[in-house]
C-alpha positions in Angstrom: 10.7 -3.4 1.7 8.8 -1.5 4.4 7.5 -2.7 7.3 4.6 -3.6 8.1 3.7 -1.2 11.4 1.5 -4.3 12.9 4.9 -6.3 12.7 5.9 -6.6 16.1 9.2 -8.7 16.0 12.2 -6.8 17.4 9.7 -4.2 19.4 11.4 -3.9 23.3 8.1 -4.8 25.0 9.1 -2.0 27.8 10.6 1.4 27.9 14.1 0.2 29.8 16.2 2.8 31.3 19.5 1.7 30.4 18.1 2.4 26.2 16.6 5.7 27.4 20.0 6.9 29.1 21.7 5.9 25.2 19.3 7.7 24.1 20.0 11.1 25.7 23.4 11.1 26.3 24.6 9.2 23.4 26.4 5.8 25.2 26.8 4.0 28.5 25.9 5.8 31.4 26.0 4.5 34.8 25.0 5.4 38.6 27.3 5.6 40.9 26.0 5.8 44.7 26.7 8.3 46.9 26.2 8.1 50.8 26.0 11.6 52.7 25.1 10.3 56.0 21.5 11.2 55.5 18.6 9.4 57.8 14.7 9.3 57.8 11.6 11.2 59.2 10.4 7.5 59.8 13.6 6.9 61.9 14.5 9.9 64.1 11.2 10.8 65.7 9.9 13.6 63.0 6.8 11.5 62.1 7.5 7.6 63.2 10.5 5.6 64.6 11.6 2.3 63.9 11.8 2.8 59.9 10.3 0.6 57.0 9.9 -2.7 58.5 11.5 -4.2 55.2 14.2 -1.7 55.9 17.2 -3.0 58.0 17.3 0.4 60.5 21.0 0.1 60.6 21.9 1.2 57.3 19.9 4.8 58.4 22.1 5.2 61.5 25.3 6.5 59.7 27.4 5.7 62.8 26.3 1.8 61.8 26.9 2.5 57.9 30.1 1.2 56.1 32.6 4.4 57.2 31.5 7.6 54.9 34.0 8.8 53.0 34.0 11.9 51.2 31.8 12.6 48.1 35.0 12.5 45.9 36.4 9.0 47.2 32.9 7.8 46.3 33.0 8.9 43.2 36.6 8.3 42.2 36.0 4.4 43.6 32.5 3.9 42.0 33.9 5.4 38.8 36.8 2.9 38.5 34.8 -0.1 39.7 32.2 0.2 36.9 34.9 0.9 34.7 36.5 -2.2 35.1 32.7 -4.1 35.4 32.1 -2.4 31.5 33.8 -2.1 28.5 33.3 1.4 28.3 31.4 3.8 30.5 30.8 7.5 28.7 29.1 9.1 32.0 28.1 9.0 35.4 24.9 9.8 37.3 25.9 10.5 40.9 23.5 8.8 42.8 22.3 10.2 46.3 20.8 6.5 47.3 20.5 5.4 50.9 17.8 7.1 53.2 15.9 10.4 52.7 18.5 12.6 50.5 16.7 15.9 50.6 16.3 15.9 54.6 18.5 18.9 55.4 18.5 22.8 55.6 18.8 23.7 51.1 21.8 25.0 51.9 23.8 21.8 53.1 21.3 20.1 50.1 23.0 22.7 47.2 26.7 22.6 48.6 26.5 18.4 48.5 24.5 18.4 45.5 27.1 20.3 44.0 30.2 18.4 45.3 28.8 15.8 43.0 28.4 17.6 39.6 31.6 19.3 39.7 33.7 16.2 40.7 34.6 15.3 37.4 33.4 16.3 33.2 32.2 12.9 33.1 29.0 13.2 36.0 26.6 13.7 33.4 23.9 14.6 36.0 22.3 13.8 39.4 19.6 11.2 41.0 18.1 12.1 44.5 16.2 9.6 46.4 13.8 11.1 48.8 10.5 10.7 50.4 7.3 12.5 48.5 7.0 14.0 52.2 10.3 15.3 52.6 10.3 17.7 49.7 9.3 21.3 50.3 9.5 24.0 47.5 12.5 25.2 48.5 14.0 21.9 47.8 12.7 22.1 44.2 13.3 24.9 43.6 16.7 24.2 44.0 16.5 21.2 41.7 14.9 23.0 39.3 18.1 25.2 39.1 20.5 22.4 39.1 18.0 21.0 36.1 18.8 24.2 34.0 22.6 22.7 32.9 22.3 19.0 34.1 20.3 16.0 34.2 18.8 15.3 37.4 16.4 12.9 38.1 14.1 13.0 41.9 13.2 9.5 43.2 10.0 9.3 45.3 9.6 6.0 47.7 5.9 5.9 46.6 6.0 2.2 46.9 1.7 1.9 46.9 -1.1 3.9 46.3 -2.9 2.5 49.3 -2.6 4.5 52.6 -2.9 1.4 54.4 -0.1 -0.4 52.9 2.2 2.7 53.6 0.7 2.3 57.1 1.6 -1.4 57.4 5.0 -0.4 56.0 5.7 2.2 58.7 6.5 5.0 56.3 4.2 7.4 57.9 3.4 9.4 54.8 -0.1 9.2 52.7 -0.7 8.6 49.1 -1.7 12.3 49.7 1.9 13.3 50.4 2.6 12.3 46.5 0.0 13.6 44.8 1.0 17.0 46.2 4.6 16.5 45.5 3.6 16.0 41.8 1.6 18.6 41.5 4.5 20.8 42.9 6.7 19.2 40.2 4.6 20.2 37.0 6.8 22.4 34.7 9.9 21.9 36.4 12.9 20.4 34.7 13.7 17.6 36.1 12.8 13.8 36.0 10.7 12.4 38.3 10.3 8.8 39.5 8.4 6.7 41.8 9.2 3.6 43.4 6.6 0.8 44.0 6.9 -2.7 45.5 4.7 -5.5 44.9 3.7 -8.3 46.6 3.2 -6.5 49.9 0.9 -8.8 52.2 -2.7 -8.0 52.3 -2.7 -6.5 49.2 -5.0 -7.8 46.5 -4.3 -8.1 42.9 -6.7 -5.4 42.1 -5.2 -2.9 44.4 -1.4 -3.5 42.9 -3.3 -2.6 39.3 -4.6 0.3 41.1 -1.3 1.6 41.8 0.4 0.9 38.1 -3.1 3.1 37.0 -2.2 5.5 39.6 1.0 5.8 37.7 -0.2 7.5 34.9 -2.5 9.8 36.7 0.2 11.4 38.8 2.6 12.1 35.7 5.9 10.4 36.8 8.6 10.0 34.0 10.2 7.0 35.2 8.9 4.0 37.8 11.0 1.9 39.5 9.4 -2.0 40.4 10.6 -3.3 43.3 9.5 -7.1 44.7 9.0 -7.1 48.4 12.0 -9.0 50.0 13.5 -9.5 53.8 16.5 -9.3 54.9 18.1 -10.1 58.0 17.7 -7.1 61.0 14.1 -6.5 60.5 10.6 -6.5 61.2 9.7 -8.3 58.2 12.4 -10.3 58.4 11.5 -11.9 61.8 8.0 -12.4 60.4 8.9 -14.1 57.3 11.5 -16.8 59.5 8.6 -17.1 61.7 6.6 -18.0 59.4 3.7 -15.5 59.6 4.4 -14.1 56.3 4.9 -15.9 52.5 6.0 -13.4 49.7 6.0 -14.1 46.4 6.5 -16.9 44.1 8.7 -15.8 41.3 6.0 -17.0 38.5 3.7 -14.9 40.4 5.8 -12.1 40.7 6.6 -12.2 36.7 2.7 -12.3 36.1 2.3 -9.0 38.6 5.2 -7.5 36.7 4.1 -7.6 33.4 0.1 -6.9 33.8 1.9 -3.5 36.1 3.8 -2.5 32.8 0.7 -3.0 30.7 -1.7 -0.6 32.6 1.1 1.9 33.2 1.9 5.0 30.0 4.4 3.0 27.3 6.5 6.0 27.3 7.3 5.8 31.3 10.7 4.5 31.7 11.0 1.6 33.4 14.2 2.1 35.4 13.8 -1.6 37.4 12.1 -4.7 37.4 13.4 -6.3 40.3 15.0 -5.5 43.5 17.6 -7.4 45.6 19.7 -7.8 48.4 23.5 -8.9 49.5 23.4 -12.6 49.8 24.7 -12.8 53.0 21.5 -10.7 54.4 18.4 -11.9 52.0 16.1 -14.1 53.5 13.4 -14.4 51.0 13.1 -15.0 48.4 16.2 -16.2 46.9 14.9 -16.1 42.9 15.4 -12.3 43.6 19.5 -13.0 43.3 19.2 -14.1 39.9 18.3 -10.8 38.2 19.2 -11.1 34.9 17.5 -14.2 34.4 14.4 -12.6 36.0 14.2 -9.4 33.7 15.0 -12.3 30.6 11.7 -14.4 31.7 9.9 -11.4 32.1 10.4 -10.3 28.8 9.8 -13.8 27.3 6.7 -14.4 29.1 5.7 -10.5 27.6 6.8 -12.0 24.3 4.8 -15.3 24.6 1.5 -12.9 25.6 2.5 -10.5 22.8 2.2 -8.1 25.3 3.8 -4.6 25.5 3.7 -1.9 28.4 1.0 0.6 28.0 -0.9 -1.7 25.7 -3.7 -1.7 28.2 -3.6 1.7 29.5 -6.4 4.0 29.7 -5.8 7.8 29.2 -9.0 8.7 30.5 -9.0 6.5 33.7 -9.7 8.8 37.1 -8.6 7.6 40.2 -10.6 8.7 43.2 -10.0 12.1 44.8 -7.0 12.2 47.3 -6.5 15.3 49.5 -2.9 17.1 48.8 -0.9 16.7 52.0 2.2 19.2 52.3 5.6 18.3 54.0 5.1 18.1 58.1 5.9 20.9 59.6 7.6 18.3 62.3 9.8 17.7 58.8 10.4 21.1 58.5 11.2 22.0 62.0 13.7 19.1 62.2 15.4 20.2 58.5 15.8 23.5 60.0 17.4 22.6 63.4 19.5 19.6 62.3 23.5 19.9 62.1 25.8 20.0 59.4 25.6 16.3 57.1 28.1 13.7 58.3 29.7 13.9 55.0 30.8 17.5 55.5 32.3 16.5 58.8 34.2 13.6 56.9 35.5 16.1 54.1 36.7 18.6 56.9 38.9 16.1 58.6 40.1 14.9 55.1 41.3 17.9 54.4 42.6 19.0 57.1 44.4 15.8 57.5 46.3 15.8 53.8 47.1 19.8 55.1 49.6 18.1 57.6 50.4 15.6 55.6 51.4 18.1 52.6 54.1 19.5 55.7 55.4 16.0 56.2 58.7 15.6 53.9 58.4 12.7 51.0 54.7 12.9 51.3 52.0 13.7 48.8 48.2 14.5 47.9 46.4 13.6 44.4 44.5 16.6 44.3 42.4 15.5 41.5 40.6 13.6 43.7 39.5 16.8 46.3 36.2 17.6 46.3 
């Protein structure tokens, strides 16, 4: 019997990235997350101090990180964890996650960048998360490369269309800074995604459906929803104890959620729904913890509206002119006078320290594991 194409029963009701990895490679694939030592422009003086004030500032000191370890041990640990978490795995994405990953000289970017892919047959490919500020051609150009064997995918904190909520944020970049990273992207081979948050005080309904229109207007392949939280250690976090802030209901939350998917392209992957924190850290709101329950209500309240992402998206919709705004050069000077990446300086006493250790009778070295 065929079906009948207004039939809607069994649809997915949004492009979900864990169907559009199957997809391409064919099984499971999984990130695992990779910590160079990298920090901010918002947090060393290049364009703002202080960070996101929904960031806790620690986590971009790596002297105050958990101890780096070399891109190998990250992998070889994060491999076997979610091997154990999953039935079966059949790839990795190394994941290049906390702080601004493409905020060093291209050559220390290629030689880490590297590290990763060649670590093991089963890295499929490569995520980056970066700042749309922080990404000069060079840096694409060197993606673009990479793109040419692998999969790699760059991750933009766009997080609002709305200068002033990147103001209130502290990120000290523009909406401008993303519209001329996109348009530097066009015809290059690699993924692109942008990270939003909703539910930032101040801003309206109107203005969060701005942003999911925005969406489609700049051309991303992928988005990444994120619900504003605090944690313990910041700005925000200080604000929301005190009282001077309320974040979002979680029924409100799922509402903004799924009218964001609707106005956004239906063949946008949808990478997250949700964001969280460690428990120990989270201050609000708690629902956040409960993840898979969230993304289940989301998709039954979708299902209840017979509603599907991108069925209220409009193709010829124009958002309002926005000025292209290049990297800083106060980036750019402090890319090209930084030192080597704490990672490198972690890998050079690893190895220097199994070299001894390869002298020392009775002892030994898995060199599978050397990166």
């Amino acid at each position: 019997m065929k079906r009948n194409p207004s039939d809607t029963r069994g649809r997915a009701r949004f492009h979900a990235f864990g169907l559009a990895l199957r997809q391409r490679f064919g099984g499971r694939v999984q990130r695992v997350s990779i910590d160079a030592g990298f920090t901010c422009p918002n947090v060393d003086g290049a364009v703002a101090r202080g960070g996101c004030n929904f960031c806790d500032n620690r986590s971009f000191s790596p002297s105050r990180r958990v101890r780096l370890a070399a891109v190998a041990d990250q992998l070889t640990r994060g491999m076997a964890s979610l091997r154990k978490r999953y039935k079966r795995v059949d790839g990795f994405i190394a994941y290049f996650q906390p702080a601004t990953n493409t905020y060093a000289p291209v050559e220390q970017l290629e030689e880490v960048y590297r590290l990763a892919l060649a670590h093991s047959p089963e890295i499929v490919g490569l995520a980056i998360g970066t700042r749309p500020d922080c990404v000069p051609d060079e840096v694409f150009d060197l993606v673009d490369s990479l793109a040419a064997d692998s999969y790699v995918s760059v991750e933009f904190g766009m997080q609002s269309r709305h200068d002033e909520t990147l103001a209130w944020m502290n990120r000290a970049h523009r909406h401008g800074h993303m519209v001329d990273a996109m348009n530097r992207c066009r015809g290059r081979r690699f993924e692109t995604c942008a990270h939003v948050i909703l539910g930032v005080p101040g801003e309206t309904e109107d203005q969060m459906m701005h942003t999911a229109r925005a969406i489609g207007v700049l051309g991303v392949d992928a988005v990444k929803l994120h619900n504003l939280y605090a944690v313990r250690g910041t700005l925000l976090g200080e604000q929301v104890e005190a009282g001077e802030i309320r974040l979002l209901e979680r029924g409100d939350y799922i509402r903004t959620v799924i009218e964001f998917l609707r106005r956004i392209p239906p063949q946008v992957i949808v990478e997250r729904v949700s964001g969280d924190a460690p428990p120990d850290y989270l201050i609000e709101p708690r629902w956040c913890l409960e993840k898979a329950s969230l993304r289940r209500d989301i998709e039954l309240e979708m299902e209840r509206l017979d509603a599907f992402q991108g069925d209220r998206f409009d193709p010829d919709w124009q958002d309002e002119p926005v000025e292209p705004l290049p990297t800083p050069e106060s980036i750019l000077r402090q890319i090209a006078t930084r030192g080597r990446l704490p990672v490198f300086k972690v890998q050079a006493a690893r190895t220097e320290s199994c070299s001894q250790s390869d002298d020392q009778p009775g002892d030994s070295f898995d060199n599978s594991s050397a990166s």
